[in-house]
LUMDRENKE-92148 format. One record per atom (N, C-alpha, C): y negated, z, x negated. Coordinates in steps of 0.1 Angstrom, whole numbers, padded with zeros to 4 digits, always signed. Example, Ala and Ser with C-alpha at 12.3 -4.5 7.8 and 13.67 -1.06 7.14 Angstrom:
residues 2
+0057+0078-0132
+0045+0078-0123
+0033+0078-0132
+0022+0071-0128
+0011+0071-0137
+0000+0079-0129
***
This chain:
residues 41
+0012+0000-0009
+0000+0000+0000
-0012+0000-0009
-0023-0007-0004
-0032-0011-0016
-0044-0001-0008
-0053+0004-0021
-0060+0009-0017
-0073+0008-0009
-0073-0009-0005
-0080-0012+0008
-0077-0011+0023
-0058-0009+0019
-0052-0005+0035
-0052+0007+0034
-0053+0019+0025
-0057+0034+0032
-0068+0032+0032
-0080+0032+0029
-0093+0031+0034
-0094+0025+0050
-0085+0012+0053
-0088+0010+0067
-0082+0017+0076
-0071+0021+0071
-0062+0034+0078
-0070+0046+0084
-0077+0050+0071
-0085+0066+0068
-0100+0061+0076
-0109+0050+0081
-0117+0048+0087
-0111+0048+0103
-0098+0044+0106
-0095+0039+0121
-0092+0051+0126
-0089+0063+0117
-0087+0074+0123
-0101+0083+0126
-0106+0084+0118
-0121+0091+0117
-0128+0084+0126
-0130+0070+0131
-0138+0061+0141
-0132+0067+0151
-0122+0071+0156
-0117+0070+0168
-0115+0059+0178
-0115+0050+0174
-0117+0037+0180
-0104+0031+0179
-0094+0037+0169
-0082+0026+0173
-0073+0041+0163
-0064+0040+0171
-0049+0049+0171
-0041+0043+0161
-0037+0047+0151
-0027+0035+0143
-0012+0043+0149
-0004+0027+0144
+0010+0035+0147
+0018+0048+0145
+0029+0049+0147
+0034+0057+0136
+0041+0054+0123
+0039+0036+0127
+0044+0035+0112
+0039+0031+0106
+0028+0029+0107
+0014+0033+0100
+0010+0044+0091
+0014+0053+0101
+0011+0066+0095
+0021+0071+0087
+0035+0066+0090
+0044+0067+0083
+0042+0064+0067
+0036+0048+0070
+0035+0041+0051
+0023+0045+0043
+0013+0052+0051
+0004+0060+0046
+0010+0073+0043
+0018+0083+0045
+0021+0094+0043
+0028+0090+0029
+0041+0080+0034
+0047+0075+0020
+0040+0070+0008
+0031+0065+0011
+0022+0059+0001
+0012+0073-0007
+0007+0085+0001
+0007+0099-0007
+0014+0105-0009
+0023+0102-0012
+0035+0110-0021
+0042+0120-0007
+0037+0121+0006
+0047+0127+0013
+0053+0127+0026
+0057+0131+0031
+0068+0126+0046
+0061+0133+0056
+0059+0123+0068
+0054+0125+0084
+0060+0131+0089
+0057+0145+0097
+0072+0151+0104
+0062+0157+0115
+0064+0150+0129
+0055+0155+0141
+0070+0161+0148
+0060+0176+0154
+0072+0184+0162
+0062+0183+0172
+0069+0184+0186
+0066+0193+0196
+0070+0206+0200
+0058+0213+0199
+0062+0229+0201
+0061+0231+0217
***
């Protein structure tokens, strides 16, 4: 993941304007060194 797609990642979340996937979020977590784990409590 190049560091122009975390920047557009890390703006779409802060804008609020567009929800990324989860596996989006997924290859962004992988891409900082760590793993996505959503619970519901």
């Amino acid at each position: 993941m190049t560091t122009s797609a975390v920047n557009q990642i890390e703006q779409s979340i802060t804008s609020e304007k567009h929800s990324p996937s989860l596996d989006i979020l997924d290859r962004y977590a992988t891409a900082c060194g760590k793993t996505l784990r959503i619970a519901f409590v």
